[in-house]
C-alpha positions as CSV (number, residue, x, y, z in Angstrom):
1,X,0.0,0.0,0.0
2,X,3.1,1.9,0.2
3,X,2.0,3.5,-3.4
4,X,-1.2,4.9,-2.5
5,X,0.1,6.3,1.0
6,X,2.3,8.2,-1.0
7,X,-0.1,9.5,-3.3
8,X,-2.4,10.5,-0.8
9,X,0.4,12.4,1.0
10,X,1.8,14.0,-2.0
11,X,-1.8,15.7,-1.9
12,X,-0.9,17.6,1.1
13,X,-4.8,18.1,2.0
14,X,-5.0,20.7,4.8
15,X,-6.7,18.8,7.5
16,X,-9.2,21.1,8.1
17,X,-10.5,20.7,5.0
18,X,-13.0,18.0,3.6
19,X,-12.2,15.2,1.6
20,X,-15.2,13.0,0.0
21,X,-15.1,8.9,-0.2
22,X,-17.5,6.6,-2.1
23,X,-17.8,4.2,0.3
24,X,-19.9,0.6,-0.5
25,X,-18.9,-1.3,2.8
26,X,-16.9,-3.7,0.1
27,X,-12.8,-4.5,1.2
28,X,-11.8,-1.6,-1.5
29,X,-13.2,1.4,0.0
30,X,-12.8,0.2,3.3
31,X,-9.3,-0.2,3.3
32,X,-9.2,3.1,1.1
33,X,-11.7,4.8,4.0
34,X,-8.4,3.1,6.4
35,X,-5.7,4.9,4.8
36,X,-7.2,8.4,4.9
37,X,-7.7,7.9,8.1
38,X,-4.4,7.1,8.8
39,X,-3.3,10.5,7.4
40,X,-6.0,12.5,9.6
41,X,-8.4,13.6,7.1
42,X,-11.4,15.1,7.5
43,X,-13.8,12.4,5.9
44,X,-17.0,12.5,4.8
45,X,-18.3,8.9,3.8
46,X,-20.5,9.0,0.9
47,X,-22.9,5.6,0.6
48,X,-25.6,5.0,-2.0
49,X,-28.2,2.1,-1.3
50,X,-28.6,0.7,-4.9
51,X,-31.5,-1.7,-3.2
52,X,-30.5,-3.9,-6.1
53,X,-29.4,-6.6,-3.4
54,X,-31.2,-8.3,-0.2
55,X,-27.9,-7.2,1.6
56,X,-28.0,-3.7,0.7
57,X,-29.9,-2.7,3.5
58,X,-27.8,-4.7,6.0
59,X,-24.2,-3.3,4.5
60,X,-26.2,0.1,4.8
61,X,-26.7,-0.5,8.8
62,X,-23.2,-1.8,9.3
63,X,-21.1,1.2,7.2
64,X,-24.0,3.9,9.2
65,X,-22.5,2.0,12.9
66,X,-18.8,2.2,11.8
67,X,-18.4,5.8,11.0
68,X,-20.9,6.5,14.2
69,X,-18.0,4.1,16.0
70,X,-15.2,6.3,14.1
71,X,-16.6,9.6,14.8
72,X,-17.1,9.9,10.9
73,X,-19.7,11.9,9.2
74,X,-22.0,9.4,7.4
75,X,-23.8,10.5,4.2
76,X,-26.7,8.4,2.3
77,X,-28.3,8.4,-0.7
78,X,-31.6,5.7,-1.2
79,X,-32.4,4.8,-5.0
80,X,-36.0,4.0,-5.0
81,X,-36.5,3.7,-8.5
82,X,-34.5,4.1,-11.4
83,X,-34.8,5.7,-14.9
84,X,-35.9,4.0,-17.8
85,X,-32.8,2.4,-19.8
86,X,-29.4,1.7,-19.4
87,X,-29.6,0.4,-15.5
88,X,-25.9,0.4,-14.9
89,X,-25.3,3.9,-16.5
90,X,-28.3,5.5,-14.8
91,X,-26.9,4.5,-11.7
92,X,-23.5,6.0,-12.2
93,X,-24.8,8.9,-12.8
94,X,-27.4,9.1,-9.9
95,X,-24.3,8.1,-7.5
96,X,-21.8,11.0,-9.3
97,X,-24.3,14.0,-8.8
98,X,-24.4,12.8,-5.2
99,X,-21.2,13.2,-4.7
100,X,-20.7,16.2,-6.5
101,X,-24.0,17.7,-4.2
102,X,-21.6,16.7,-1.2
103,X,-18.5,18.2,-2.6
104,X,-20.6,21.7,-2.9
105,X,-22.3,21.0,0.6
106,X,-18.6,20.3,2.4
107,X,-16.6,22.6,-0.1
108,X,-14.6,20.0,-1.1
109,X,-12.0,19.9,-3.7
110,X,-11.3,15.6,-3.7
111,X,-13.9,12.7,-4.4
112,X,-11.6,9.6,-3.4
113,X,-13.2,5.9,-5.2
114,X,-11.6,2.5,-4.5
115,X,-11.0,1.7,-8.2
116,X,-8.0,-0.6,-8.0
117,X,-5.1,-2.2,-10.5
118,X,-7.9,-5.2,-11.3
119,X,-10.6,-2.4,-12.1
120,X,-8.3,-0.8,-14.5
121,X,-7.4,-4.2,-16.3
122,X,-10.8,-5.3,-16.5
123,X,-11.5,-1.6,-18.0
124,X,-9.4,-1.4,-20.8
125,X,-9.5,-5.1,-21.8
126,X,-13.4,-4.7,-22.0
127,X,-13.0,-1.2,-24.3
128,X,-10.5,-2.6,-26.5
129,X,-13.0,-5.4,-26.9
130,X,-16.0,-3.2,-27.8
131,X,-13.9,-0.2,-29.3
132,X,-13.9,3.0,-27.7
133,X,-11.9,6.9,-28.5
134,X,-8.5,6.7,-27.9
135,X,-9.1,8.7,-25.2
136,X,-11.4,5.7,-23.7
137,X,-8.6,3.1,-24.4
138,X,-6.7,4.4,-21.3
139,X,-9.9,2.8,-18.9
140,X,-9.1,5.8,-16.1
141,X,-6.7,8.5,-14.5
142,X,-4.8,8.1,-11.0
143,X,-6.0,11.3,-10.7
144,X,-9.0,13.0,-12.9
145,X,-10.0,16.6,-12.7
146,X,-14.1,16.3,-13.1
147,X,-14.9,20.4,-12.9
148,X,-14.2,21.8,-9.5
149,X,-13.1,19.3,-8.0
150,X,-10.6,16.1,-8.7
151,X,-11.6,12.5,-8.5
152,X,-8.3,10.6,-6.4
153,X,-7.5,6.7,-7.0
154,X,-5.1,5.8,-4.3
155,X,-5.8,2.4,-5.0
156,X,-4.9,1.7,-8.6
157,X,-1.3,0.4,-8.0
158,X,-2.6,-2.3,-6.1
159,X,-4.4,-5.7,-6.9
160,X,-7.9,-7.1,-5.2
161,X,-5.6,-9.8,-3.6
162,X,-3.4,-7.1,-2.1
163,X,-6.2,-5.0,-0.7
164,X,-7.8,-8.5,0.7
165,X,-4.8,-9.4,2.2
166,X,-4.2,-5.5,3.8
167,X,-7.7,-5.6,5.1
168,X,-7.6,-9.0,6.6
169,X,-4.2,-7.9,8.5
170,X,-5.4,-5.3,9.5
171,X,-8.6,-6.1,10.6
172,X,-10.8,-4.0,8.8
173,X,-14.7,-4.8,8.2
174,X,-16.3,-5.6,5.1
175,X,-18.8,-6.7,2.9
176,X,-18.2,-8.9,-0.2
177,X,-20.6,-8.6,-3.1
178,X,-22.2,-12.0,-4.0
179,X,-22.8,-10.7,-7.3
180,X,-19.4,-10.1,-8.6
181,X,-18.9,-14.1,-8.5
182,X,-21.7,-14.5,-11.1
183,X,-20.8,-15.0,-14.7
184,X,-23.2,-13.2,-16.2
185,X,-21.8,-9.6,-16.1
186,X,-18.6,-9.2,-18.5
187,X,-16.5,-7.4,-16.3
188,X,-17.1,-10.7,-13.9
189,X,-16.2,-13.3,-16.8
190,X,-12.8,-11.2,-17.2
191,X,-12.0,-10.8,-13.9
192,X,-12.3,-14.7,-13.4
193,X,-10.9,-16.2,-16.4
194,X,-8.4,-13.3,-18.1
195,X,-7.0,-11.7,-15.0
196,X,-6.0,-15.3,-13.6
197,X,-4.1,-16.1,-16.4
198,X,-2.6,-12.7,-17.2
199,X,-0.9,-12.4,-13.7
200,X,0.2,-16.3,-14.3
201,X,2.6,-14.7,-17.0
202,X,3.6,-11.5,-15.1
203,X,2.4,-11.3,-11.1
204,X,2.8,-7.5,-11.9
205,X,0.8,-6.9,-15.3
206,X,-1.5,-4.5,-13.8
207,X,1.3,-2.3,-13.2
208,X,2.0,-2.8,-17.5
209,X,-1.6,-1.7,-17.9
210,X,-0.8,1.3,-15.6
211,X,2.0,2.4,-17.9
212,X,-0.8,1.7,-21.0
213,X,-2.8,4.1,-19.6
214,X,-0.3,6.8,-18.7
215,X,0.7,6.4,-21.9
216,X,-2.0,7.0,-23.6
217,X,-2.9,9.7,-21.1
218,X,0.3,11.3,-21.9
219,X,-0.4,11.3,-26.2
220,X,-3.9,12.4,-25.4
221,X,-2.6,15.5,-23.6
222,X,-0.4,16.3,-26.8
223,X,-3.0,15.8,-29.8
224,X,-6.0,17.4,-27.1
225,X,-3.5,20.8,-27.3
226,X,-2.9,20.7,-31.0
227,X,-6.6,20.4,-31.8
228,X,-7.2,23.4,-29.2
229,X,-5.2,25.4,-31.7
230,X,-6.6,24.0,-34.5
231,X,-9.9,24.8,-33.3
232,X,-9.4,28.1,-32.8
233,X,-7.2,28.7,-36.0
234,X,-9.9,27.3,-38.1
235,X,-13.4,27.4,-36.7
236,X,-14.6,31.1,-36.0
237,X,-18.8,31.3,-35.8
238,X,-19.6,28.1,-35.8
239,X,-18.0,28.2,-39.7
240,X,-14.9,25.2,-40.5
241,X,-12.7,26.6,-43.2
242,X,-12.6,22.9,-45.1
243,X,-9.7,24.7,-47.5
244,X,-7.0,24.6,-44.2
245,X,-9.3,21.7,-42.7
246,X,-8.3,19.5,-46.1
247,X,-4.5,20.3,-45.3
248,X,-4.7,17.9,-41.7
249,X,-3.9,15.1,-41.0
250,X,-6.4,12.3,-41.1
251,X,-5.8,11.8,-36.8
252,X,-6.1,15.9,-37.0
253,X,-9.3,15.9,-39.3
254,X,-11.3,13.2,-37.2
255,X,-10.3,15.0,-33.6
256,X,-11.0,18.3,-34.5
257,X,-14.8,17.2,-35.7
258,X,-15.0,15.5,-32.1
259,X,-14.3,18.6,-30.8
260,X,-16.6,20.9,-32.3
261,X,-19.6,18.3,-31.8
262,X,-18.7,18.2,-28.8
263,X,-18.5,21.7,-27.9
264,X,-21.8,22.0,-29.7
265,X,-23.6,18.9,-28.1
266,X,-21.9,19.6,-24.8
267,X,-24.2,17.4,-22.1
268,X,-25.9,15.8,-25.1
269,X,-23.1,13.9,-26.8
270,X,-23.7,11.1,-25.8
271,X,-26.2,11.1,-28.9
272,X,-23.3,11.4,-31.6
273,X,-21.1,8.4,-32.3
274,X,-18.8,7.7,-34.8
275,X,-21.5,6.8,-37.7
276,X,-21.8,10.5,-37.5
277,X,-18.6,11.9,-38.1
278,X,-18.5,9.4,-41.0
279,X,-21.2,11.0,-42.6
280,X,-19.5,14.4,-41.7
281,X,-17.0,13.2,-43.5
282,X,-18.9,12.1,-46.6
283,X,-20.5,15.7,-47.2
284,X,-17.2,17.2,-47.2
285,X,-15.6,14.8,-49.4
286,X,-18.6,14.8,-51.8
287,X,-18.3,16.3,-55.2
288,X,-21.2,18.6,-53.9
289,X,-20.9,22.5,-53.6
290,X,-24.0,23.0,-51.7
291,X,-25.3,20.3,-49.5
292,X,-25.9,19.3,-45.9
293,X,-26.5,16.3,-43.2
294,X,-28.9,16.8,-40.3
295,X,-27.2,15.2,-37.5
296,X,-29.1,14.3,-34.1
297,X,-31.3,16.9,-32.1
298,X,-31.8,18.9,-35.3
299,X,-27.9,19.7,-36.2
300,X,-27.8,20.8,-39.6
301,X,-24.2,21.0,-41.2
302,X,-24.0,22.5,-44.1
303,X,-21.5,22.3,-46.9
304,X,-21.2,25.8,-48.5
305,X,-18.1,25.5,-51.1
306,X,-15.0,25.8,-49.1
307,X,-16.9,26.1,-45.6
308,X,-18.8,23.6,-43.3
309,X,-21.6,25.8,-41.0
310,X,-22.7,24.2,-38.2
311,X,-26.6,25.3,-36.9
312,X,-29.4,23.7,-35.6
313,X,-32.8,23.8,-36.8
314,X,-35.3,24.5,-34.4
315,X,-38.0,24.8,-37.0
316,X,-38.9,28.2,-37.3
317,X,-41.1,28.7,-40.2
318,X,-38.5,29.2,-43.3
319,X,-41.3,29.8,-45.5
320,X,-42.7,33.0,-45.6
321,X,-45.0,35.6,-48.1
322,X,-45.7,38.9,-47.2
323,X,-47.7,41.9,-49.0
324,X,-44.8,44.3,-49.7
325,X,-46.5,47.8,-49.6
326,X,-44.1,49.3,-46.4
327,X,-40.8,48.1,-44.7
328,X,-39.8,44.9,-43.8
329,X,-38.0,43.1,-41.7
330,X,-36.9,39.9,-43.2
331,X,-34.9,37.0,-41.5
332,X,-32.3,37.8,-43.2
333,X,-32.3,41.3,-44.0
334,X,-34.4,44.3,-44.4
335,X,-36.9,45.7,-47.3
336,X,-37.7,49.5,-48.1
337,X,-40.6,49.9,-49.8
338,X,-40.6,53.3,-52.2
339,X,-37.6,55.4,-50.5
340,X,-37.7,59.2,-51.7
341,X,-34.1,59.2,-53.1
342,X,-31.4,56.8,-54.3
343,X,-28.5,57.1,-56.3
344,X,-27.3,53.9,-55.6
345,X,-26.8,51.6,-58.7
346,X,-26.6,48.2,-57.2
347,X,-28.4,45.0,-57.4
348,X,-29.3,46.1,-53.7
349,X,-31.4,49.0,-55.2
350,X,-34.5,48.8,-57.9
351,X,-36.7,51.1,-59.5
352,X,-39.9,50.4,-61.3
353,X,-42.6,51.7,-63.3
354,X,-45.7,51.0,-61.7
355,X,-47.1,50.9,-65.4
356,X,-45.4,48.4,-66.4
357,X,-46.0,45.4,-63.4
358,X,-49.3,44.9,-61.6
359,X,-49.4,45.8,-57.7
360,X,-49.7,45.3,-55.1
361,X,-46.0,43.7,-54.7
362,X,-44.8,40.6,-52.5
363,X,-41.9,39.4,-50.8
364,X,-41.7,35.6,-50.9
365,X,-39.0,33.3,-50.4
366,X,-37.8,30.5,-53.2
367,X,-40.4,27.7,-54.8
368,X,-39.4,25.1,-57.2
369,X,-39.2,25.9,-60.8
370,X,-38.6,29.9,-60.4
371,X,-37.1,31.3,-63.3
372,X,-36.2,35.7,-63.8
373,X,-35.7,37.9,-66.9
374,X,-32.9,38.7,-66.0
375,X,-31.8,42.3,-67.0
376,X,-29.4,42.9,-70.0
377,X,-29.9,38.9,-70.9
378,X,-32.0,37.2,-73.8
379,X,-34.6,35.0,-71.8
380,X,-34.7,33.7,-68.4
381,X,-32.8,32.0,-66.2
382,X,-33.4,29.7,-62.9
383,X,-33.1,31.1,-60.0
384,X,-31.6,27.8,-58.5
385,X,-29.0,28.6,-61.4
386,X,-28.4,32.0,-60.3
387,X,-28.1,31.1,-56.3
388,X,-25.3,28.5,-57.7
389,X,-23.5,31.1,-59.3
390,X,-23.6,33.4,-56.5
391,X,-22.0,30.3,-54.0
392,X,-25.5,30.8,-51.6
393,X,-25.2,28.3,-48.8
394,X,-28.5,26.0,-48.7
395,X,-29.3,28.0,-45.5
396,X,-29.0,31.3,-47.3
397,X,-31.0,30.4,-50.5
398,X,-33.7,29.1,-47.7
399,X,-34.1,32.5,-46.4
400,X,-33.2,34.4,-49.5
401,X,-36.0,37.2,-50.5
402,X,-37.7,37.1,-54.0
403,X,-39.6,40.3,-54.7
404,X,-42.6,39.6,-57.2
405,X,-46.0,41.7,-58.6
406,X,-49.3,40.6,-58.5
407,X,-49.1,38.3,-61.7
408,X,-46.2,36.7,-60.1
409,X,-44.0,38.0,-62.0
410,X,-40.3,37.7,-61.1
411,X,-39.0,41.4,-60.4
412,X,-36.0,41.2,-58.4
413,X,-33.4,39.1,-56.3
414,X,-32.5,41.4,-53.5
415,X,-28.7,42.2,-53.5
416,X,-28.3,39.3,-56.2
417,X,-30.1,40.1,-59.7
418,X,-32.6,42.3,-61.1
419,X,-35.0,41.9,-64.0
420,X,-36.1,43.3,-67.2
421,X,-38.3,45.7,-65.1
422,X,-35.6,47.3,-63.5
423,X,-35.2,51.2,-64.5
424,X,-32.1,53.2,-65.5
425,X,-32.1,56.6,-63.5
426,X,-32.5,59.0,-66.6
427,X,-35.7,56.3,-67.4
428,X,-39.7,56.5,-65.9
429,X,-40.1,55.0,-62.5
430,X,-42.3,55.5,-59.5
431,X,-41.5,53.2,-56.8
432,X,-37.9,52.7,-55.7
433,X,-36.7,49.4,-53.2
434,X,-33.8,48.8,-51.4
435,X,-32.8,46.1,-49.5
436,X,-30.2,46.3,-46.8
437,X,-28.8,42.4,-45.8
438,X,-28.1,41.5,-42.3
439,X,-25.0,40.9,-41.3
440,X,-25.6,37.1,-39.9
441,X,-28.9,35.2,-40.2
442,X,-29.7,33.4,-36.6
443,X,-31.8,30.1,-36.5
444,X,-31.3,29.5,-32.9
């Protein structure tokens, strides 16, 4: 135990200050709970009744008596029922915001668990077997910052026989678990049939899996600090520039797409796996200018030339036709109707001869099959055409204004193209537009 003595030492906890255990009433947290004694901290034992065994309620009763016996504050948390779903997941994460409730309540700044050397083995051998990140390869940290506070693992340099042995010798109290000698759990069938013959070849290999996981720890650390840069080199406004994304390497390219989903899923990624960052993938490798992939919880992402936009869609109405006889404000911009003056020339700017069209005028967005006379050109062209030529991103041609007359009539793409009904300044004209584009168009 000399190992994790020194790790908890190394800590130099002020012993006025609080220190929070996960404590079962199992040998590995009892003999963990016996070492911080040993160093005089102030210990608050955190223990969560699962009810999922006859015993619970006993192991309860006994752990309640010991730290009364110990002069040791005694906290409890009773699952009564559980969440629909993953049972084994739900409770990990019913017993973590306990504790992190406790580390607020004490003011804590270390959660100590009894994960040991075995846990670790039995960790990584079960992720390399499903797959995981590289990250997840690793199984877990000695010592793991978890927001405000750090999760401590004194125990990890030392095997379920040692910590039997320690608490046997020393006479420390305990429960065993019936149900970790049942074969039907995985981590159970590797803990009674791989382990064994793994420490036949090497008594020490969990300490060869502790160097593993450093070791990944230790890359992890390096290619976590070059995507940080790369991230915030080349993803500004939830925009990838794919022309400097295209120049990465292929580790680069899939970590940096992690990243941002996972800045923009935050709590919620544990809906994106990597299925998703495939198709990622596919849209920006496809021959495509303008396309997109909606992603889980309404992600669009976009392929706009040489950018990827990330935005989700929370389904505000797209579609929209107004009468255009005063100002408007568009999602995207904003419409004068007949302005006193203009000199301005631009395809942001059009005059017209009510004469010549038939009013009242509307603003519209796209349809299918749209087609302008467009000034100064023989016949008309497609308006799909035109928003190809001008490199509109599908969100943009979405939200894109279309001004037309009363006989539906094509008269102008705002800021784009005008039509054959557009009027030269030394020509007839009554009614002059402008349009003014906003800066950024926001879905959210």
């Amino acid at each position: 135990m000399k190992a994790a003595i020194n790790l908890i030492e190394n800590l130099n906890i002020d012993n006025k200050d609080y220190v929070i255990l996960a404590c079962s009433f199992g040998p590995d947290s009892m003999v963990l709970l016996d070492l911080l004694k040993k160093n005089n901290l102030n210990i608050i034992v955190a223990h969560v009744n699962h009810k999922l065994r006859k015993e619970s309620d006993k192991e309860e009763i006994l752990l309640k008596k010991y730290c009364e016996s110990n002069n040791l504050i005694f906290e409890l948390k009773t699952i009564k029922k559980y969440p629909v779903g993953n049972l084994e997941m739900n409770a990990r994460i019913i017993r973590y915001n306990f504790f992190a409730d406790l580390i607020k309540k004490y003011n804590a700044k270390y959660l100590f668990t009894a994960h040991h050397g075995d846990d670790l083995m039995e960790t990584i051998l079960m992720r390399l077997t499903r797959g995981t990140t590289f990250k997840g390869y690793a199984g877990f940290n000695i010592i793991a910052k978890n927001g405000d506070y750090y999760i401590v693992r004194p125990l990890i340099f030392n095997t379920k026989e040692d910590i039997i042995n320690y608490a046997d010798l020393n006479k420390i109290s305990y429960a065993l678990d019936c149900t970790n000698e049942q074969d039907n759990y995985l981590r159970n069938r590797y803990r009674h049939y791989i382990l064994p013959e793994l420490k036949k070849e090497n008594p020490k290999v969990h300490l060869k899996f502790l160097e593993f996981n450093q070791m990944i720890n230790k890359y992890e650390e390096y290619f976590n600090n070059e995507t940080i840069i790369i991230y915030n080199k080349i993803y500004q406004d939830n925009i990838l520039d794919l022309l400097e994304f295209n120049l990465l390497d292929e580790i680069f390219k899939i970590r940096l797409l992690q990243k941002i989903l996972s800045k923009i899923y935050d709590k919620n990624i544990i809906n994106i796996n990597n299925n998703h960052v495939e198709l990622i993938f596919k849209l920006i490798n496809s021959n495509k200018k303008n396309s997109y992939v909606i992603l889980p919880r309404k992600l669009k992402v976009y392929k706009n030339y040489n950018q990827l936009k990330f935005i989700f869609n929370n389904d505000k109405s797209i579609s929209y036709n107004y009468i255009f006889n005063d100002n408007l404000e568009l999602p995207c911009g904003y419409l004068y109707y007949n302005i006193k003056k203009c000199e301005e020339k631009s395809n942001f700017v059009i005059r017209l001869n009510s004469k010549e069209i038939k009013l009242p005028l509307y603003v519209r967005n796209r349809k299918n099959g749209d087609k302008i006379k467009v000034k100064n050109l023989n016949g008309s062209k497609k308006i799909s055409s035109i928003f190809i030529d001008n490199k509109l991103s599908m969100q943009e041609r979405s939200f894109q204004p279309i001004i037309v007359d009363n006989n539906k009539e094509i008269l102008w793409i705002p800021g784009i193209k005008k039509s054959i009904f557009d009027k030269q300044k030394n020509e007839t004209y009554d009614i002059i537009l402008k349009y003014e584009k906003k800066e950024s168009i926001n879905e959210e």
